[in-house]
N, C-alpha and C positions, 0 to 999 in steps of 0.2 A: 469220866476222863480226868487225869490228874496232871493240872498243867506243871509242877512240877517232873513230873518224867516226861512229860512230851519237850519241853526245856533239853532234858536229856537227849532224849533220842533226835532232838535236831542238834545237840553239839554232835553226838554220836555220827549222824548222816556227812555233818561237814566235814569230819576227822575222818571215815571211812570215805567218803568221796574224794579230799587232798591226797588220801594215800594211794590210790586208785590212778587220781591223775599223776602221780611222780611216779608210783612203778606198775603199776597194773598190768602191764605187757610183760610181764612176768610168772601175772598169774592167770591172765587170757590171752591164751593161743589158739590162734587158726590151724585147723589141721589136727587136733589133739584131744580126740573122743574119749578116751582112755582118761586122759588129764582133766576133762569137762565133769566127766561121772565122777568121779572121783570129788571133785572140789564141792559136788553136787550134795553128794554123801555124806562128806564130812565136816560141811557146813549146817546141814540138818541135824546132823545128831551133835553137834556143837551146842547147837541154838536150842533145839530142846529137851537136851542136857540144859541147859545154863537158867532157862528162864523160870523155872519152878524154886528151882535154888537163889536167884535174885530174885524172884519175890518173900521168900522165907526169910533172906537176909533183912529186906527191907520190912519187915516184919506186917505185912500183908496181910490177912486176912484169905481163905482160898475163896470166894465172892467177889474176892476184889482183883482178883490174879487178872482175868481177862482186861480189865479196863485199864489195866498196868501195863500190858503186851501193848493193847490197841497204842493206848497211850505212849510208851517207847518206839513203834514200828510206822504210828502214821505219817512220821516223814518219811520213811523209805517209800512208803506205799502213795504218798502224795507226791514228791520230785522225781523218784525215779524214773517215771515214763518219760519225764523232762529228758532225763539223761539218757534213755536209751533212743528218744525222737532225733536228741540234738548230737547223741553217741559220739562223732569225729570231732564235735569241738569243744565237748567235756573233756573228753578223752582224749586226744591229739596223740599223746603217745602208746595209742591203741589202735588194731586194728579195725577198722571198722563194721567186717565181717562179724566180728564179735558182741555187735548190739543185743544181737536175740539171743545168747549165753548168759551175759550183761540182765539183760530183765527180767530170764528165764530162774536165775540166779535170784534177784532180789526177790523174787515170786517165793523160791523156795525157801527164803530165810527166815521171813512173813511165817510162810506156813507152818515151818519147824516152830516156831514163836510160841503159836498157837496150840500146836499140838502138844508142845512141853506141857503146856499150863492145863491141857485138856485132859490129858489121860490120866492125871490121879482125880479119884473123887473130890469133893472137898471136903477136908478133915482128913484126910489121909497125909502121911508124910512119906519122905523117901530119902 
């Protein structure tokens, strides 16, 4: 665990969770399957696009990649149930339908995280 990046990934959780509650209803709608996959997809390959290349930047070690992920995602993966328990008064300006999108969501952001930093060997670059 590296309590500097966990530092990070809780400013990270509060700045994605503030933006969430000002517009979020923008980017979760009810009714909007087509809109949901989508957001689904290209937050996954966002995330694991991005997290092999911030560990490279932060000049990482590939051994230490995982404990870096764990380390930046264990507050989504710690509060988030929060937010999807408590979903209508996190989120007020959200539908509340959209709890189980909401954590289906955080689930797959995690995952992508993981899978970035998993699918090169270690020692390999990309």
């Amino acid at each position: 665990m590296n309590g500097r990046l966990l530092v990070f990934g809780l400013a990270g959780w509060l700045i994605a969770t503030a933006a969430l509650r000002l517009a979020g209803q923008h980017m979760l709608r009810p009714g909007s399957w087509i809109g949901v996959v989508v957001l689904l997809a290209a937050s996954f390959g966002l995330i694991a696009w991005l997290m092999p290349r911030l560990c490279r930047r932060l000049n990482l070690r590939p051994e230490q990649w995982f404990g870096a992920v764990l380390s930046l995602w264990l507050p989504t993966l710690l509060l988030d149930p929060f937010s999807s328990a408590f979903f209508p008064v996190v989120f007020p300006n959200m539908d509340p339908s959209m709890a189980g999108v909401f954590g289906g969501w955080m689930l797959c952001c995690c995952a992508a995280a993981f899978v970035g930093v998993g699918l090169l060997p270690p020692g390999a670059t990309a």
